[in-house]
C-alpha positions as CSV (number, residue, x, y, z in Angstrom):
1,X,83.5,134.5,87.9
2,X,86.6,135.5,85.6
3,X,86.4,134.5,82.0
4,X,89.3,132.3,82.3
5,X,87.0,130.4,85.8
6,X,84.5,130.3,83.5
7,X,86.3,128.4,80.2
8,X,87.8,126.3,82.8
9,X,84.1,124.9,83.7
10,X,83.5,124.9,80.7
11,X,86.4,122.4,80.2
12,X,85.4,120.4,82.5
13,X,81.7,119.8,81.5
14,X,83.1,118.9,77.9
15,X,85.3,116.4,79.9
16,X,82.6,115.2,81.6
17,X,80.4,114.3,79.2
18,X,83.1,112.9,76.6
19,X,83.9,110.4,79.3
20,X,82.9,108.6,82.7
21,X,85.7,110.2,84.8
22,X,86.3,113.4,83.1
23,X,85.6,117.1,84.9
24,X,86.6,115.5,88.1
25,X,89.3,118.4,88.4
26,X,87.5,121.1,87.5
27,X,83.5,119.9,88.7
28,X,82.2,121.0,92.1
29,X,81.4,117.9,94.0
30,X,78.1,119.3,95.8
31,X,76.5,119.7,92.2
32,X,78.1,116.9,90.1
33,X,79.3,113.6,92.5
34,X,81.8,111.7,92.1
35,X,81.9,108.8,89.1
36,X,80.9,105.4,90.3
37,X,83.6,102.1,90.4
38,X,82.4,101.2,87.0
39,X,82.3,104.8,85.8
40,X,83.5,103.8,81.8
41,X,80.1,101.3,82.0
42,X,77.7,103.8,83.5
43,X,79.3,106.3,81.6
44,X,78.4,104.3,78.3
45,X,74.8,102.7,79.9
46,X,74.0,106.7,79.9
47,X,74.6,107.8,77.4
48,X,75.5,105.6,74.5
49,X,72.6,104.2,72.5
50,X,74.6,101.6,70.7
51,X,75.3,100.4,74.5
52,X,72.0,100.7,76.2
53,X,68.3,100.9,74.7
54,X,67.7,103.5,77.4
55,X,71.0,105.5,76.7
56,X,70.3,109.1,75.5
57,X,72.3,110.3,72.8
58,X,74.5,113.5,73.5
59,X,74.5,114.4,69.9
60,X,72.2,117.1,69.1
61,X,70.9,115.0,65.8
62,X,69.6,112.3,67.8
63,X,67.0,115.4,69.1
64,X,65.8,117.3,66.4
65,X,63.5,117.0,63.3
66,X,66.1,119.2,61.3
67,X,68.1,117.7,58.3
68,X,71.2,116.3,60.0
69,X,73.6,117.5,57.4
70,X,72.4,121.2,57.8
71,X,72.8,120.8,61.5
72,X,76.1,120.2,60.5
73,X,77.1,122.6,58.2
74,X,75.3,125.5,61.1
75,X,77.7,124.3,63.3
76,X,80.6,124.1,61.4
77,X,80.1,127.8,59.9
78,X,80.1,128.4,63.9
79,X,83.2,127.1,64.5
80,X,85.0,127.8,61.5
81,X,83.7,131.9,62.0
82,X,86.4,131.7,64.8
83,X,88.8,130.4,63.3
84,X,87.8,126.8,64.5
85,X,88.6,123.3,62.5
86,X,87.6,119.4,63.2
87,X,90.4,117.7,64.5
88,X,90.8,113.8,62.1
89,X,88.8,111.5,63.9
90,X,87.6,113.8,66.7
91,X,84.2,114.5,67.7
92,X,81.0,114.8,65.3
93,X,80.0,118.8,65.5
94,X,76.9,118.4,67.1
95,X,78.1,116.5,70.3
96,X,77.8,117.9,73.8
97,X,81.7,117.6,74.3
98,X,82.3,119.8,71.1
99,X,80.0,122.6,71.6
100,X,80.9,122.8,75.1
101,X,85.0,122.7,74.4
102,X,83.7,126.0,71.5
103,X,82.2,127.7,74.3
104,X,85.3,127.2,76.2
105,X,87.5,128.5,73.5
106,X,84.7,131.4,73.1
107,X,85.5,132.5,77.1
108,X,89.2,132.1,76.7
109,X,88.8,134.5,73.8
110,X,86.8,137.0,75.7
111,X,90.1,137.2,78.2
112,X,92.4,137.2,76.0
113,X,90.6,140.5,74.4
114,X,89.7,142.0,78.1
115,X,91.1,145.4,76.7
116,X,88.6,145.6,73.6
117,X,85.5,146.3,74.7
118,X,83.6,145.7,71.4
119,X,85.3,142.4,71.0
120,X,84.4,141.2,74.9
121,X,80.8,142.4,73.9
122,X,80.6,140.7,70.4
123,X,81.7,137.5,72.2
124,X,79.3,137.3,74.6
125,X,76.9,137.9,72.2
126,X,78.0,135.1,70.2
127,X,78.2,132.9,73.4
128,X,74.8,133.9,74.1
129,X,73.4,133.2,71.5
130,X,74.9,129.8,70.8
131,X,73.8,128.3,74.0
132,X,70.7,129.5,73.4
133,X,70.1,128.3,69.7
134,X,72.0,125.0,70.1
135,X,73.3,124.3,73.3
136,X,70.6,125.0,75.8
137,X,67.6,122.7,73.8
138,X,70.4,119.7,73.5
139,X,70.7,119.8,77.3
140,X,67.4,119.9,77.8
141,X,66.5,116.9,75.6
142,X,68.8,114.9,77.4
143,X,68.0,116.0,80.8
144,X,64.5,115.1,79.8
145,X,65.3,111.6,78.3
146,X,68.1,110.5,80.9
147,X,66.8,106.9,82.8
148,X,70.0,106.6,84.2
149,X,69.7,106.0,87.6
150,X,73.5,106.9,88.5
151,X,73.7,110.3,90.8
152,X,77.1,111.7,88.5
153,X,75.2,111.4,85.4
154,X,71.7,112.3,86.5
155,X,73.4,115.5,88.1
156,X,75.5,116.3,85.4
157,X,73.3,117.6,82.7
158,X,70.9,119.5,85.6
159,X,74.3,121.2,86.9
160,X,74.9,122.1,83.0
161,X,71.5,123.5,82.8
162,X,72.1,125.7,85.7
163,X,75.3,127.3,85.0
164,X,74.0,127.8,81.4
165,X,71.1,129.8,82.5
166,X,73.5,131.6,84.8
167,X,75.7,132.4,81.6
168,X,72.9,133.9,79.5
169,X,71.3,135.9,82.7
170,X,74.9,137.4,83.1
171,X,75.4,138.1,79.3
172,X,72.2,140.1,79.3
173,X,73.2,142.5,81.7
């Protein structure tokens, strides 16, 4: 898979889990179904605690034991290293969406700089070892906490999973 195939999946997990319809585009069918009627409410039932008691929280926060506001400023030095800011209003920095959308930028990067050798290698170091530090234990907390019994959203973080592991495996060769 191309760098640019890859930040387009990318793009279209961050989609899908900032809302109940997004990554349709992008998202192959056989590993992430289609959203249900009532995909906003499922969405939300999912994956919103201040909707649903048995919500799971896509914010990394809600998973760790780690002082929230160091979280924070871990992943902002992350993002700000490339030359990343917060949008007003957008996103906290530990959400799913937002670490997902970094790894997208991170891949468009690595194509943009195809002809640089050391910089394709540096950035798939740092890809590496951000899904591995943050991205890969948040997707496995929720995959381990989801009750939702919806097939999109039960599929979505397993599909994640899969084509992170794939990412690191490639990365290390």
């Amino acid at each position: 898979m191309t760098p640019l195939e890859r930040s387009a999946v990318y793009g279209g997990f961050a989609a899908a889990f900032r809302s109940g319809r997004g990554g349709m585009d992008v998202l192959d069918e056989t590993l992430v179904p289609p959203p249900p009627e009532d995909a906003d409410r499922a969405f939300m039932a999912a994956f919103d605690p201040a909707v649903s008691k048995r919500a799971v929280s896509l914010h990394a926060s809600a998973h760790t034991e780690r002082d929230q506001t160091d979280l924070y400023q871990e992943l902002i030095r992350w993002y700000d290293h490339f030359g990343l800011k917060r949008r007003d209003g957008g996103e906290l920095p530990d959400h799913l969406s937002v670490m997902l959308e970094f790894l997208q930028f991170l891949t468009a990067q690595e194509h943009a700089n195809a002809g640089d050798a050391a910089a394709v290698s540096n950035l798939h170091a740092a890809q590496r070892d951000f899904i591995e530090r943050q991205v890969l234990p948040l997707v496995e907390a929720v995959a381990g906490k989801l009750e939702t019994e919806v097939a999109r959203y039960q599929a979505l973080p397993q599909a994640l999973r899969g084509f992170l592991g794939d990412e690191v495996a490639t990365s290390k060769r």
